[in-house]
N, C-alpha and C positions, 0 to 999 in steps of 0.2 A: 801497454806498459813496457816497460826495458826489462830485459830479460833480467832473474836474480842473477849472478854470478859464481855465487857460493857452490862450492863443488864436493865429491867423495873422493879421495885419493886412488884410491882400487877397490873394484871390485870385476866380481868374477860370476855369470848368469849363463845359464843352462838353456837352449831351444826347448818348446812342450810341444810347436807342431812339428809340419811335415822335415824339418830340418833335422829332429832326433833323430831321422833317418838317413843318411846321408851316404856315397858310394867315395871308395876311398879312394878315388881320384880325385871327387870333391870338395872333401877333404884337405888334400892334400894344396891344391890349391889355390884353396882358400888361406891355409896355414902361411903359404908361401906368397900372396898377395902381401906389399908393404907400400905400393904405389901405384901410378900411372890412373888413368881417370876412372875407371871403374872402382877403385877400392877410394877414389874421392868420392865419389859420387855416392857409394854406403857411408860413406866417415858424415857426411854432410847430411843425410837423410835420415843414419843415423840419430846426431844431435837434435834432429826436429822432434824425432819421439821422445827422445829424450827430454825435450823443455814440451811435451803434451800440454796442454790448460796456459802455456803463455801466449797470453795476444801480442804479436806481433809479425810483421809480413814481410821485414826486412833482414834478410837472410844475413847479408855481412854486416847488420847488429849485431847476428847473433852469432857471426864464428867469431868477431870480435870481442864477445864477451865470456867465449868459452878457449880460448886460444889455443891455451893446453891438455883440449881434451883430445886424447888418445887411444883405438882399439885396435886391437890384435888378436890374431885365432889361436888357439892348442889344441892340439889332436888327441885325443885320450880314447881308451877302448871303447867307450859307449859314443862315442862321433865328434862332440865339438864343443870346446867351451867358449867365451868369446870375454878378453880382460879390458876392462875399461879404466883407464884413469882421467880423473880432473874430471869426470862428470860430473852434468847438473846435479846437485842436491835435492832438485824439486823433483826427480826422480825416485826418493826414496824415501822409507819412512824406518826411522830406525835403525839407519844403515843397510835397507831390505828391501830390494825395488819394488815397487807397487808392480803387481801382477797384468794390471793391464799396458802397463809402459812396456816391459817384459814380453808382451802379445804381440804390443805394435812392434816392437824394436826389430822383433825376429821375423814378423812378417816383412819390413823393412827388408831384411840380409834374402829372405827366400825370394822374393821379387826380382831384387837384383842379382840374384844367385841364377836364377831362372832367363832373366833376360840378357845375362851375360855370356848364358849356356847355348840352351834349346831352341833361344827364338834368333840367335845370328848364325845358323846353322842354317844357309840356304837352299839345303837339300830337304828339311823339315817343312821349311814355310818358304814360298814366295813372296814377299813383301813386297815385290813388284805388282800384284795383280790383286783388286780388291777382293777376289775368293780367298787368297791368301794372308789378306791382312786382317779380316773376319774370322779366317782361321786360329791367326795368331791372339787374337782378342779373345774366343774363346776357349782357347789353351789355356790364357795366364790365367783367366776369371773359375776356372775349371779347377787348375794348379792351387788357385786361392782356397778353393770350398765354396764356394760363390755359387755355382750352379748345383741343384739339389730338384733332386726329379721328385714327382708325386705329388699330391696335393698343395695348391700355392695359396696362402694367404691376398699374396699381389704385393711389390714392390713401389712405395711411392718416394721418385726421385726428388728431392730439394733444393734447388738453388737459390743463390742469390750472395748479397754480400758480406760479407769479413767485419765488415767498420759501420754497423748500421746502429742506428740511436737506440736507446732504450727501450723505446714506445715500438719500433718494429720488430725489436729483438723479442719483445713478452709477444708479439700477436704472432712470430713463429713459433713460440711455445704453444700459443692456444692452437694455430691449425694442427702441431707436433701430436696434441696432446688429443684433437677431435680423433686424427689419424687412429690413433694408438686404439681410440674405441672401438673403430670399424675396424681391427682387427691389423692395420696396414704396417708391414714392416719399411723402414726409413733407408734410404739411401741419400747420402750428400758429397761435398768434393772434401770431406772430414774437417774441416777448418774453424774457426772461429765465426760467430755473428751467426745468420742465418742457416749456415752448416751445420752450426750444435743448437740452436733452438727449436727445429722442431724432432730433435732426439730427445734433449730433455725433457720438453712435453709428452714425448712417446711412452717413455720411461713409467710416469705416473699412469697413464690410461692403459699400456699392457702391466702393472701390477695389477691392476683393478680388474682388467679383464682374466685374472691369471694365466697370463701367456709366458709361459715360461722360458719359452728359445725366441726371443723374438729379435731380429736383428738390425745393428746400427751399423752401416755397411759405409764406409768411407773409401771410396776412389779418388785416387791423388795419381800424380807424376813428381817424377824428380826435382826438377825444376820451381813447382808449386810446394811440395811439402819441406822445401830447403826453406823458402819464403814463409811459407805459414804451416807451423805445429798442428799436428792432427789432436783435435777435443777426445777429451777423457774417456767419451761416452763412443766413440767408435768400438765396436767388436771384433769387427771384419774388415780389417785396410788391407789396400789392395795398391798395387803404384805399375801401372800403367806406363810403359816407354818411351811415351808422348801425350802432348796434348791432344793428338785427334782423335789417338787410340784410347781415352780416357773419355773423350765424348761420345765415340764409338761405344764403349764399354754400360756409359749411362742408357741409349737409347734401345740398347740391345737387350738388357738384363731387365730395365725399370717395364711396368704399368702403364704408369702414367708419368705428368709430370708438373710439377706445381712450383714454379717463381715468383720469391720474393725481391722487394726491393735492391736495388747495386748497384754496382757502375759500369766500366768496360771488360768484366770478366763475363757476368749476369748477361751484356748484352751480345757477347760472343757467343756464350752460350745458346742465346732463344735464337739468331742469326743462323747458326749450326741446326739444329730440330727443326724450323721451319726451312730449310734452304733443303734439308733432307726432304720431311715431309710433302714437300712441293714436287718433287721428281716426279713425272705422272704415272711411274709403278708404284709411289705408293698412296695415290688419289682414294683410295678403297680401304688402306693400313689404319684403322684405327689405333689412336694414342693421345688419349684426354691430354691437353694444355693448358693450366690455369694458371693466370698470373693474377698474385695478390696482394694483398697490404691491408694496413690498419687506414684510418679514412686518411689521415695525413698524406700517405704517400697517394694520392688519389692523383696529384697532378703531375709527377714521375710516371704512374702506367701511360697518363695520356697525351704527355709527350713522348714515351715510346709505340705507344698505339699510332700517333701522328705521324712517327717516323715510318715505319711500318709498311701506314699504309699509302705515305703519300710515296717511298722509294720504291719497294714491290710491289705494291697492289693489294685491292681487296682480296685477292685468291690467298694470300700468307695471312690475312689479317681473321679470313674465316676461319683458320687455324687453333685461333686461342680465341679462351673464353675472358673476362678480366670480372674478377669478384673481389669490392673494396670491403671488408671491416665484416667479413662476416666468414667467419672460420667454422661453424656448421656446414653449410653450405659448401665450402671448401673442396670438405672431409667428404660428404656426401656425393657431390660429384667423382671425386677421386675414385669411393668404391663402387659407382655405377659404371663408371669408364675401366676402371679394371677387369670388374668381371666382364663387361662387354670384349676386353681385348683376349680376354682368356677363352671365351665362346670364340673369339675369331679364330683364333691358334686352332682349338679343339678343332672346328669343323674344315680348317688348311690343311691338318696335319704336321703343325707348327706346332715346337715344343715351350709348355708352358713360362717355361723358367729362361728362355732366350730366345730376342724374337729374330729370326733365321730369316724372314720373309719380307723384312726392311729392304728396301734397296738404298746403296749408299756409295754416291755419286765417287768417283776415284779421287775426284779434288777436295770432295771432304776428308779423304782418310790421308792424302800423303801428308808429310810432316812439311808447317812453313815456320821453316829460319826466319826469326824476325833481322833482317841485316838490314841495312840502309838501301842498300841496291834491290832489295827485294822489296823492302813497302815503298816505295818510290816508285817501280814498276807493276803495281797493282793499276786494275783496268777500275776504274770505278766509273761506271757511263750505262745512261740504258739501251745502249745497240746490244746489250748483252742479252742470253736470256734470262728468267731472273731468278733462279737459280743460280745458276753461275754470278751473277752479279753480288746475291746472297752471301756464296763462298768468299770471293775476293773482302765484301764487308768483315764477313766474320774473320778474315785473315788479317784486316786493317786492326781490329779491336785484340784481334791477339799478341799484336805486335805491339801495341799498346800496355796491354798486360805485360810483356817483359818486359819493356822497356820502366814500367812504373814497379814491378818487383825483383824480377827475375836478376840473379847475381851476374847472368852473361848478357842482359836488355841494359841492364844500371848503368854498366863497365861501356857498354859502346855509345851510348850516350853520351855519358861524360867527356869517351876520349872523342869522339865525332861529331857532336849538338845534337839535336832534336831529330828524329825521324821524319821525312817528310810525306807525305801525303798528296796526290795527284787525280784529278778526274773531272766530269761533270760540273760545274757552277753550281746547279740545285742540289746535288748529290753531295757536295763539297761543303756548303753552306747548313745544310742540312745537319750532317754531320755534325760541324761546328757547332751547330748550334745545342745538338745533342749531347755534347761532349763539355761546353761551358755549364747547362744546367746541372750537368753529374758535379764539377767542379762547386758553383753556387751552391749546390746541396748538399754540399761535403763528401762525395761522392768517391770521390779518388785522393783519400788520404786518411791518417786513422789520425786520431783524436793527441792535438800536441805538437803535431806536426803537418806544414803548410805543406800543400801539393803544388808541386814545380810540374808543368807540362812534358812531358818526353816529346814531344809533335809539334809539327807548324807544317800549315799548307804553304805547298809551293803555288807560285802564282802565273 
């Protein structure tokens, strides 16, 4: 739906976490931010929490329909207050921000307070060298409250898509909600569709179990929470400096990992875990992979099973398990393969709550600009290994993603045409072919609005 427009004129909202604490340098400025791309980059990330519970993925809809929303800092003796005008209305009730908007918003500012600080400080972190960019992943996730020693329930990550039909949105409730039995706290990339249905599911099975602290942990990036609003039901957002360091984040923190139906984000994602997985350090790393659906999508897992196996190999394809229409079963895998990964950590000396003992190839962590000159120079061929060949896919489908959300993918599109794409005849075709079914199946567009291609192979 299009965002409401309706706004508050001013208001004025107080930090409750770690930002009540603040040093008066950071303060200061902060006060003193009025521009340049960091203080866009909160103005915009901002507004996403702000329209929380609106389905929509297109970022400049939504500065377009908020135009004149404006924040600014004041420095007062207890640390910070932060004024907003022309904000969403759907932010508040009564003139009185809903508390959990208030949660996201500020985790919002400390994120980007934190990655504007601590983590471009290159005496802190090397971001050249992947001990270092492991490092910096488990700073922010640290910084969040995210990591929490002592006995684990187990984390089960969720993916899958934004724009999915009705019929798959309730069967991620149902596996949300088996989870929720077996005790499993949820992780998702906090968004609509598949991101918020199997939290709401959660919701109902830890009341019943009375699980009282159980959490709804959404990992997002800049980029992607500009595009899509983080769901009501997040506890714990966290925004991630990129997109690697966000999938980094999921592989490192979760269990397990369980995907639903999607399109080229879904598929960057499993591209990403199995190209990881595949590395032969971690041949022996157990990390449950289920991919699943209600019986409908039966023929989307096996055109990406197809794809899979016929581009990698059976070695990625032994990887994942695929269970259609049965969210018992799901749930029940999920909390076997957890406690199994938690035995493995225990008996490593691997700590329960981060898995330190992933290996994760350099090419998966450095950051890929989707530019025209960069996905045109992707190697897509099998003289590669296939891992690597892996990586380069999952860079293909991410470039894919900006260009079909991303406010800086959209804008180069437009002014440049379509991205092109380069490689392999089988590999090319293949593709294609994978990329028309997500189209045909409504795959890569939300509901109202026809999906325009961002790509075209070059020939």
């Amino acid at each position: 739906m299009s965002p409401d427009s309706s706004t508050i004129d001013h208001a004025v909202v107080s930090p409750e976490n770690v930002l009540a604490v603040l040093s008066q340098a950071e303060v200061n400025k902060l006060c003193a931010a009025r521009q340049g791309p960091i203080f866009d980059t909160f103005r915009r990330c901002a507004l996403a929490a702000l329209t929380s519970g609106m389905e929509t993925d297109n970022a400049r809809e939504l500065l377009d329909a908020y135009t004149d929303f404006q924040v600014s800092f004041e420095q007062v003796d207890r640390g910070l207050r932060l004024h907003l005008r022309n904000a969403p209305a759907h932010a508040f009730v009564d003139g009185v921000m809903i508390r959990g908007v208030q949660q996201q918003l500020f985790a919002v500012l400390r994120d980007i307070v934190y990655m504007a600080g601590e983590l471009t400080q290159r005496e802190r972190f090397d971001l050249a060298t992947p001990a270092g960019i492991t490092d910096s992943v488990f700073h922010i996730l640290r910084h969040a409250g995210l990591l929490r020693p002592g006995p684990q329930r187990g984390v089960t990550v969720c993916w899958g898509g934004h724009s999915i039909g009705r019929v798959e949105y309730d069967y991620c409730k149902e596996v949300g909600y088996e989870l929720g039995l077996r005790s499993m706290d949820i992780c998702t990339g906090c968004g609509p569709g598949a991101m918020k249905g199997p939290m709401k599911g959660a919701t109902i099975a830890h009341a019943k179990q009375r699980i009282g602290d159980a959490r709804y942990i959404g990992i997002t990036e800049p980029g992607i929470i500009a595009a899509e609003a983080p769901n009501p039901i997040v506890s714990d957002l966290v925004i991630m400096p990129d997109i690697e360091k966000r999938l980094e984040a999921f592989v490192r923190l979760g269990h397990g990992v369980v995907v639903f139906p999607g399109g080229v984000g879904t598929a960057e994602e499993i591209l990403y875990l199995l190209g990881v997985l595949a590395h032969p350090d971690n041949q022996d790393i157990p990390l449950p992979l289920v991919l699943t659906g209600p019986a409908g999508s039966a023929a989307y897992f096996a055109r990406l099973d197809a794809f899979i196996r016929g581009i990698l190999g059976e070695r990625f394809a032994a990887r994942y398990d695929i269970i259609v229409d049965d969210a018992p079963r799901v749930a029940a895998r999920m909390r076997r393969g957890a406690e199994e990964v938690m035995r493995f950590r225990d008996d490593n000396d691997d700590a329960a709550y981060f898995n330190w003992s992933l290996r994760i190839d350099p090419r998966f962590q450095q950051p890929f600009v989707a530019t025209h000159e960069a996905m045109k120079s992707l190697r897509l061929d099998r003289d590669l290994p296939a891992h690597e060949l892996a990586c380069n896919l999952r860079r293909a489908f991410s470039g894919l993603v900006s260009g079909n959300v991303k406010e800086d993918g959209v804008r180069a599109v437009e002014q440049h045409g379509p991205f092109e794409l380069c490689g392999e005849r089988a590999i090319i075709e293949a593709l294609d072919q994978l990329l028309r079914d997500f189209v045909a199946q409504g795959r890569m567009r939300l509901a109202g609005r026809e999906y325009t291609p961002c790509y075209r192979f070059a020939g």
